[in-house]
Residue, then its C-alpha position, 0 to 999 in steps of 0.5 A: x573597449x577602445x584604444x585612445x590615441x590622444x595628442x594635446x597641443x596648446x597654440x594660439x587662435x591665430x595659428x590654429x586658423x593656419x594649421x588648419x589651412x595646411x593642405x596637407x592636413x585638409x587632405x587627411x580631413x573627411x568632413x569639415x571641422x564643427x564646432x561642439x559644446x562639451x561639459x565634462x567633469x572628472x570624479x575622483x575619492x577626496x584622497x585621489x585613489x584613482x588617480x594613483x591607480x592610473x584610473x579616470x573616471x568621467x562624465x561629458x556631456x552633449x547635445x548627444x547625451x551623457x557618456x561615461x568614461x573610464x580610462x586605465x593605463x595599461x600596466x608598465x605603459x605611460x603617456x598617450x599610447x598606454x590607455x584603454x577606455x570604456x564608453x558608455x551611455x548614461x542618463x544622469x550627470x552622475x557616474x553610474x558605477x555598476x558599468x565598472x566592474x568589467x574594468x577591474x581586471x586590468x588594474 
C-alpha cells in the first residue's frame, strides 16, 4: 500500500513552460521532464457505489503495461492528504477484481 499526495493545477501552456524554468524547482527535479501517453478509465456501478463509499477504481495504461488501482479515503479525512492506494499489475484492460479484497477493511 501507498500513501498518494496529489496536487492538481490547471494554467495555461504558456506558464507552464515558465514554471518549469524556476530555478528553484530545476533544483528539486532529479532527472529531465519526459513526456508519457497515458489512457486511464475509472469504473464505478451505474448508481455510482463506490464513489459514495469514497472509493476508486482504475485502470491506466502505458507503454509499461496496464496497472490497476484502488484508491480509498481514510475514514474522517478529505482532499489530497487523506487517500491510500493499492497498485497492481494487470494484463487486461478490465479490472481484476479478486486484487481487492485486502482493501475491504478500510471501507
Amino acid at each position: 500500500m501507498a500513501q498518494e499526495i496529489e496536487l492538481k493545477l490547471e494554467t495555461s501552456p504558456s506558464v507552464m513552460r515558465k514554471v518549469a524554468e524556476l530555478p528553484w524547482l530545476r533544483k528539486l527535479a532529479k532527472d529531465p521532464p519526459k513526456r508519457e501517453k497515458l489512457v486511464t478509465v475509472y469504473f464505478d456501478t451505474a448508481k455510482f457505489k463506490l464513489h459514495e463509499r469514497g472509493l476508486a477504481l482504475r485502470v491506466r495504461h502505458s507503454a509499461k503495461g496496464r496497472v490497476q488501482t484502488i484508491k480509498v479515503l481514510r475514514k474522517g479525512t478529505r482532499g489530497a492528504f487523506g487517500r491510500d492506494e493499492w497498485e497492481q499489475q494487470i494484463a487486461s484492460d478490465e479490472p481484476d477484481l479478486s486484487l481487492a479484497k485486502d482493501t475491504s477493511s478500510l471501507w
